[in-house]
N, C-alpha and C positions, 0 to 999 in steps of 0.2 A: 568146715563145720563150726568154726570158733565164731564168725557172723552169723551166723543161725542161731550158737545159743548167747551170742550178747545181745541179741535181737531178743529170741525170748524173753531173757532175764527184766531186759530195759519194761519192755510192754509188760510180763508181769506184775513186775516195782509199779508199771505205770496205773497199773488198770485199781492193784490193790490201795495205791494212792486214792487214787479215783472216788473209791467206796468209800473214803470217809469224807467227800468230800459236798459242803452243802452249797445248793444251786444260789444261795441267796447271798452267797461270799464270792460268785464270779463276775465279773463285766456283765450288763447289760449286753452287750455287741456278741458276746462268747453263749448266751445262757441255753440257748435254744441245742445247740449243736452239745453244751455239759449234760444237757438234761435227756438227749437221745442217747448218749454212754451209759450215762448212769443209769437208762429204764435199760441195756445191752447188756453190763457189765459182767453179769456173770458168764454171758455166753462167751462174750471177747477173752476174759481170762481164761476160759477152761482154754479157749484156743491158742492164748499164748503160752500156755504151761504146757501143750501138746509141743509147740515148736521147740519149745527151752529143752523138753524132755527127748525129743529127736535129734536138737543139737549135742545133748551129753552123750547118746548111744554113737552119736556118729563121731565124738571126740576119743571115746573107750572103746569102739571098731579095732579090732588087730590093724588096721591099714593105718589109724589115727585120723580118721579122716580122709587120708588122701585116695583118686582114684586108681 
């Protein structure tokens, strides 16, 4: 469970990056694929706060994780 929630954590950090980020500060080569996130962004982070959030309950599992 500890790659699941460093996994979240990262895309979390990543997506809340993201949001503040403006399309006219990227590469040309990059812009098209910043600009399909950023119209996403909210949907991706609820989705990586859902994984971050599964990674903590299966860290604080009585098992710790393990199966």
């Amino acid at each position: 469970m500890i790659p699941l929630t460093v996994l979240g954590a990262t895309l979390t950090l990543s997506f809340l990056a993201l949001r503040s980020a403006e399309l006219q500060s990227v590469p040309e080569c990059v812009r098209a694929r910043v600009g399909w996130l950023c119209a996403h962004v909210s949907t991706l982070l609820t989705l990586s706060a859902v994984v971050l959030i599964i990674g903590i309950v299966g860290i604080a599992h009585p098992t710790g994780g393990s199966p």
